[in-house]
C-alpha positions as CSV (number, residue, x, y, z in Angstrom):
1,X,-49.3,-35.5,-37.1
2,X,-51.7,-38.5,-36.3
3,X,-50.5,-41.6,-37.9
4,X,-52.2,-44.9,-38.8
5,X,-50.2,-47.9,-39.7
6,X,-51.1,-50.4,-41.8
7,X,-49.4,-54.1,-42.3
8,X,-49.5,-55.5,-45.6
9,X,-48.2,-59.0,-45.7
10,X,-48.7,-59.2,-49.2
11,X,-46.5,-62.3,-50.5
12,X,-48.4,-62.6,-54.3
13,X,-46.8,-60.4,-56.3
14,X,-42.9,-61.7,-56.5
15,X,-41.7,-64.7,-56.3
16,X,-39.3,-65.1,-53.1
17,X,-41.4,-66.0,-50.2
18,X,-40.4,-64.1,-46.9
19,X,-41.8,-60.1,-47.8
20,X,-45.4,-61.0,-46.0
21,X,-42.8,-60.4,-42.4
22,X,-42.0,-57.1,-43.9
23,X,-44.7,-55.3,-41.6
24,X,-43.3,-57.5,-38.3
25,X,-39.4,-56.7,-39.0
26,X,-40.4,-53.0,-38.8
27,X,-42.2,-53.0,-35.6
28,X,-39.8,-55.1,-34.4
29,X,-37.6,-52.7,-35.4
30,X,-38.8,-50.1,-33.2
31,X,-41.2,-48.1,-35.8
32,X,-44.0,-46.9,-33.4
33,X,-41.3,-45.7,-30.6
34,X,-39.5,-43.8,-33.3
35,X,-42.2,-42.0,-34.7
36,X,-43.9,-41.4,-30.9
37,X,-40.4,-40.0,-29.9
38,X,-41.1,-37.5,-33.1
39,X,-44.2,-36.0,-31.4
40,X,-46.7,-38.1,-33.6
41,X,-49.7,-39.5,-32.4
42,X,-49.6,-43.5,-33.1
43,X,-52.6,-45.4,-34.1
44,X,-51.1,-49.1,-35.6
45,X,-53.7,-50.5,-37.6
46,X,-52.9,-54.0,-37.3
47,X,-52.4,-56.0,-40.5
48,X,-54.4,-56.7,-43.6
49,X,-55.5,-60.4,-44.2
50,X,-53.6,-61.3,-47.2
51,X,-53.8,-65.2,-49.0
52,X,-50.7,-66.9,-49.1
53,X,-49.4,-68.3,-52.4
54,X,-50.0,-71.9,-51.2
55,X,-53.6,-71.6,-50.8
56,X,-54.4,-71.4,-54.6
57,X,-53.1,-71.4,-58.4
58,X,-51.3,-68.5,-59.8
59,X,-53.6,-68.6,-62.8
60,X,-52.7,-66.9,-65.1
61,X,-48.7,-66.6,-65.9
62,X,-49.1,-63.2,-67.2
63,X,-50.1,-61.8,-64.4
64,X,-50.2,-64.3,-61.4
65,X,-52.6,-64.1,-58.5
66,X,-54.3,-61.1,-60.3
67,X,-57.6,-61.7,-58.5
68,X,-56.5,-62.4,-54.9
69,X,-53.8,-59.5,-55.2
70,X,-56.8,-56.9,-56.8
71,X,-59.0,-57.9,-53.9
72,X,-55.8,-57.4,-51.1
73,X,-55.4,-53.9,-52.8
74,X,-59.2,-52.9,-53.1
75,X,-59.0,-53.5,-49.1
76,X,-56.2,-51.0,-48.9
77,X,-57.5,-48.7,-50.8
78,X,-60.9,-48.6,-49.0
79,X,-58.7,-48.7,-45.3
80,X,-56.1,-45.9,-46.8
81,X,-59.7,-43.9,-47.8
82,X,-61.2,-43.9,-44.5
83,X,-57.7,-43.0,-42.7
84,X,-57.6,-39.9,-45.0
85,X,-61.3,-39.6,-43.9
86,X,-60.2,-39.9,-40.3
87,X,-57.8,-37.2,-40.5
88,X,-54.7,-39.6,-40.3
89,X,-51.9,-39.8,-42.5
90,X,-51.5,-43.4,-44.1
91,X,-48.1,-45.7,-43.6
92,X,-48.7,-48.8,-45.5
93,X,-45.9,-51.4,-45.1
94,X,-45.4,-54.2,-47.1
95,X,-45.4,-56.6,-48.5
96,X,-44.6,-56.7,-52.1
97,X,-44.8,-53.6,-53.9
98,X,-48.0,-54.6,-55.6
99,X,-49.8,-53.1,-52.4
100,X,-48.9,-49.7,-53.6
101,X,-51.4,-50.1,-56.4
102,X,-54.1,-50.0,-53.3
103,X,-52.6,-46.9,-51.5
104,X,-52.7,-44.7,-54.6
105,X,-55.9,-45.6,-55.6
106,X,-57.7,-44.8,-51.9
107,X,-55.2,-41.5,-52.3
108,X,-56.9,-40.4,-55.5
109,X,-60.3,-41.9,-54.4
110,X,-60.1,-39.6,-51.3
111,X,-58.8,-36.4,-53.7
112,X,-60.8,-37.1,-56.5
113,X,-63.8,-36.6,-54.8
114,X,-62.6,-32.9,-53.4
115,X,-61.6,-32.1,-57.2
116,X,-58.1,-32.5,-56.8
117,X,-55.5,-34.6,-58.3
118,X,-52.3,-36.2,-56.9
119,X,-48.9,-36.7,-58.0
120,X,-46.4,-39.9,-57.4
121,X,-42.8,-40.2,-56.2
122,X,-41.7,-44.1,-57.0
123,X,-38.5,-44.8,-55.4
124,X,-37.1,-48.1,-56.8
125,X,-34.6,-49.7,-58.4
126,X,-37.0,-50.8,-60.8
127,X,-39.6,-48.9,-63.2
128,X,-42.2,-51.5,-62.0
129,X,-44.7,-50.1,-65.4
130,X,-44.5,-53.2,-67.1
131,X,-48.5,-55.3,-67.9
132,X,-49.1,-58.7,-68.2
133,X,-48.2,-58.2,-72.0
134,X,-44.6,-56.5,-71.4
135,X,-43.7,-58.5,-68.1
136,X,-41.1,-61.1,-68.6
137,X,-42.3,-63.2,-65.3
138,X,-45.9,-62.1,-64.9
139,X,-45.0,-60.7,-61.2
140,X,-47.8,-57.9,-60.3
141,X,-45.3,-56.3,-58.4
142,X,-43.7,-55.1,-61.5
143,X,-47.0,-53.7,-62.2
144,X,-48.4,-51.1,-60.1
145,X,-47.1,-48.0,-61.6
146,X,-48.9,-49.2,-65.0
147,X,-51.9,-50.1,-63.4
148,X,-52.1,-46.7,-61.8
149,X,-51.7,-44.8,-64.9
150,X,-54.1,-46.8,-66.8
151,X,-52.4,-50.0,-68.2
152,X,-53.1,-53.2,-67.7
153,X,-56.1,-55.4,-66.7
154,X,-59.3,-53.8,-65.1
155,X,-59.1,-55.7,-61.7
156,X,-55.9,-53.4,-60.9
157,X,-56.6,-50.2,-62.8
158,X,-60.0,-49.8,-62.0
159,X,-60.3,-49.9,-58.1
160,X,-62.6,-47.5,-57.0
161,X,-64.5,-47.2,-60.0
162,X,-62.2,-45.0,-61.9
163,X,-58.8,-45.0,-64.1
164,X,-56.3,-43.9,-64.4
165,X,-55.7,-42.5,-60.8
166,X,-52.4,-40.6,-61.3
167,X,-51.0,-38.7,-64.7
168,X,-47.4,-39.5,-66.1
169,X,-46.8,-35.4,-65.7
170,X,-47.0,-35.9,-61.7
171,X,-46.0,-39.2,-61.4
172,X,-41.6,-39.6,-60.8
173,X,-39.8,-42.5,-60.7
174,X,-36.2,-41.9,-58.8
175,X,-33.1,-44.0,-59.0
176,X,-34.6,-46.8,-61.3
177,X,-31.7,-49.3,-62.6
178,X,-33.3,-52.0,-63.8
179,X,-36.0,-51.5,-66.7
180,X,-37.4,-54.5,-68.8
181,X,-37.7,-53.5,-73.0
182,X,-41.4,-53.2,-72.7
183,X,-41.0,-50.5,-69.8
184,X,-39.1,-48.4,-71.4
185,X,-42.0,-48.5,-74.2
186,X,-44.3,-47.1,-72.2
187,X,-42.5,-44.9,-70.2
188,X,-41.5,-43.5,-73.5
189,X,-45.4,-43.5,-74.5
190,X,-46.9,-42.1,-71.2
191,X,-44.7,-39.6,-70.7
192,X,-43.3,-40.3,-67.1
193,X,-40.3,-39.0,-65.7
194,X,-37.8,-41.0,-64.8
195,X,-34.8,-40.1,-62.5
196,X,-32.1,-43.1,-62.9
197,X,-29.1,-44.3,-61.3
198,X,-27.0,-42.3,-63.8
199,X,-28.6,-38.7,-63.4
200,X,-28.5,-39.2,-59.7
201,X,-24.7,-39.5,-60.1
202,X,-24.3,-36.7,-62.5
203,X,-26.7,-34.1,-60.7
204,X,-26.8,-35.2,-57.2
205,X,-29.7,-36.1,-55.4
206,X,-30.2,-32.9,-54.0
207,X,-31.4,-31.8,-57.6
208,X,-32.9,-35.0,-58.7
209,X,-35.3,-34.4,-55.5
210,X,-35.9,-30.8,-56.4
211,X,-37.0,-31.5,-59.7
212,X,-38.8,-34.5,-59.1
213,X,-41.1,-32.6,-56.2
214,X,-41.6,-29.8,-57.9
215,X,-43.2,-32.0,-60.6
216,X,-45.2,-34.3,-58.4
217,X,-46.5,-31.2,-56.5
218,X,-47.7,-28.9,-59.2
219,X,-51.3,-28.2,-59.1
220,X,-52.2,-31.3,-57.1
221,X,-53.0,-31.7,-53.4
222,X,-49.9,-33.2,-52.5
223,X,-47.8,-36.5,-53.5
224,X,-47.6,-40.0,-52.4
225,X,-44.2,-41.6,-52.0
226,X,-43.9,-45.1,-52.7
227,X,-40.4,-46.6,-51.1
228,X,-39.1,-49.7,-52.4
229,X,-35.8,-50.9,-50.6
230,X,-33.9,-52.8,-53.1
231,X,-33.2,-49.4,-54.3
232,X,-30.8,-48.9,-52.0
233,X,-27.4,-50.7,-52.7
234,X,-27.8,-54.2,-51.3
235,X,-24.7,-53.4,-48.8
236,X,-27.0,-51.0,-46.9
237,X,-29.9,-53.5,-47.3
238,X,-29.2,-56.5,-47.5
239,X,-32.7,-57.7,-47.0
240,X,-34.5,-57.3,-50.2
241,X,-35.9,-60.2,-52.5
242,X,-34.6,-58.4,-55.5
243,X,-31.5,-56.7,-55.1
244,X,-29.5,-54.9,-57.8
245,X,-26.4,-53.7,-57.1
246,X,-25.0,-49.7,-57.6
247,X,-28.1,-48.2,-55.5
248,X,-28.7,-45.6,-53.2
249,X,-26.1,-44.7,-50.3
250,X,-27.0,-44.4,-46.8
251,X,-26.9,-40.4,-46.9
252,X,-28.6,-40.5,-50.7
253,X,-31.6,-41.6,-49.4
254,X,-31.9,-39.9,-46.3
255,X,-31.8,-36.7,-48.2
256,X,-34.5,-37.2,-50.0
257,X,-36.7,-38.2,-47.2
258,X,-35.6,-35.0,-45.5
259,X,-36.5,-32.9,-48.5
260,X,-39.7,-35.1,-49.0
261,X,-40.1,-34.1,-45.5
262,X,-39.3,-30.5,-46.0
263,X,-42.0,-30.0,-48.5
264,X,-44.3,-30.4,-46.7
265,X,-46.9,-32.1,-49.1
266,X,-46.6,-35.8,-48.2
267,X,-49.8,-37.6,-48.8
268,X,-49.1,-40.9,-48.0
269,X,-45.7,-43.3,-47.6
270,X,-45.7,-47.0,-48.4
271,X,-42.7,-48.9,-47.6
272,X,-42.2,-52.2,-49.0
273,X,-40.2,-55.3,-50.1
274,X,-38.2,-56.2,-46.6
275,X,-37.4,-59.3,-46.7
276,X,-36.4,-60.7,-43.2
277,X,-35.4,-64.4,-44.5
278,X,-32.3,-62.9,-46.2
279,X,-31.7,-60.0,-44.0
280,X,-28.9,-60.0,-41.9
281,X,-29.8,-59.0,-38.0
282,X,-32.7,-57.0,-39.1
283,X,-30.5,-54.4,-40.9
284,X,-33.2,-53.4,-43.7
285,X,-35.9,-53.2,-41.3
286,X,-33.8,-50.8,-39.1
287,X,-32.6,-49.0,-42.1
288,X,-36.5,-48.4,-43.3
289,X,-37.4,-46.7,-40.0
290,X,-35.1,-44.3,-40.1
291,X,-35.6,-43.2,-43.5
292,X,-40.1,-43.1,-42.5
293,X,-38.7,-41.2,-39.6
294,X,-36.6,-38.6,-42.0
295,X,-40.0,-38.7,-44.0
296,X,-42.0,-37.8,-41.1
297,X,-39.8,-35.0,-39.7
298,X,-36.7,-36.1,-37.7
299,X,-33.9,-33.9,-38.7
300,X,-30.3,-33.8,-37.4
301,X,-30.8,-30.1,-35.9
């Protein structure tokens, strides 16, 4: 596989500074050796110029830095477009998770035009499908699952010309926790599937991945997978600017990398929300390229 990485020190959508050296814990990390050492063919992209929160107002407190973050994502969608177009597979790192609302829409942008759809698989400990009307803090990155089916402000739903970019019947969040009241609204209302915390423990995460492939998959060109790290538990990554405890174990999520892996219809992996000022010798970062590595084909035989 040829892959082309892309930094996104995106620090607008939460508020705890330090995610923006997300992109620089994972290289430092060794990310480029591991996934040479896999046989891939490494193209690193550099980073994305991204405004800092200091250099302007939040404006509005329902959804803060909404123009500066639309304008970060529009450039990821266009770069994630013409790596697709290249014939590379796309590895956004982050950054906040508001970046994602970029990747998917390049992702569909690309497909769209070849009349096909795509499907979504949202790992987080959060539903992240709240809008500016439903969002207790007015944090974007609590956004871009909305914004991708359709809800929310235009600057965010409607990069590349078009909404929504994804349906709710191929779009999966997996081993969400923490849900605000207006999420579950409209998950309720859209339709999504959710995979929590609870069903993960009652069916295993073998079956929870099953399912939730099979649905992103279905009559769609493939899936993207969108890889939030505060959902594993905070004692495997410590690193995160929102951590909520009871998440994924070490073996839980490496599993469903492998079977992501497995299927064989990986579109495009963003993963985001390392947070090296609270991280404790670089364990997240560490943690997160092994699990793009799973993603991406290593196996243990």
């Amino acid at each position: 596989m040829r892959v082309r990485i892309l930094g996104v020190p995106l620090d607008l959508g939460q508020e705890r500074r330090g995610v923006d050296m997300g992109p620089s814990a994972l290289r430092a990390a060794g990310l480029n050796a591991a996934l040479q050492a896999l046989g891939h063919q490494v193209e690193d992209g550099g980073n994305l110029y991204a405004k800092n929160p200091e250099e302007q107002h939040f404006g509005d407190r329902h959804a803060k830095y909404l123009n500066e973050i639309a304008q970060a994502c529009n450039d990821v969608a266009l770069r994630t477009e013409r790596t697709l177009s290249d014939n590379f597979f796309p590895l956004s790192l982050g950054g906040d998770h508001s970046l994602a609302i970029g990747t998917i829409g390049g992702v569909s942008k690309f497909w769209r035009d070849r009349g096909r759809d795509v499907g979504l698989i949202w790992i987080d400990a959060h539903g992240d499908i709240n809008t500016p009307e439903t969002s207790p803090s007015g944090n974007i990155h609590g956004m871009p699952v909305a914004a991708s089916l359709g809800y929310g402000p235009a600057a965010i739903t409607e990069i590349g010309g078009f909404k929504p970019k994804l349906q709710p019947g191929a779009s999966v969040l997996v081993g969400v926790r923490d849900l605000d009241a207006g999420e579950r609204q409209i998950i309720r209302q859209s339709g999504t599937t959710v995979f929590t915390m609870r069903d993960i423990d009652e069916q295993g995460m073998r079956a929870v991945m099953e399912k939730s492939l099979a649905l992103a998959a279905k009559g769609a060109a493939g899936f993207i997978l969108s890889f939030d790290m505060d959902v594993m538990d905070p004692s495997e990554a410590p690193g995160v600017g929102t951590p909520v405890r009871g998440g994924l174990t070490f073996r839980e999520a490496h599993l469903a990398m492998e079977m992501v892996s497995d299927s064989g219809k990986l579109l495009a992996f963003d993963l985001v929300e390392i947070n090296p000022i609270i991280d404790i010798m670089n364990k997240t970062a560490i943690l997160g390229v092994g699990l793009i590595s799973s993603a991406l084909g290593k196996k243990i035989l």
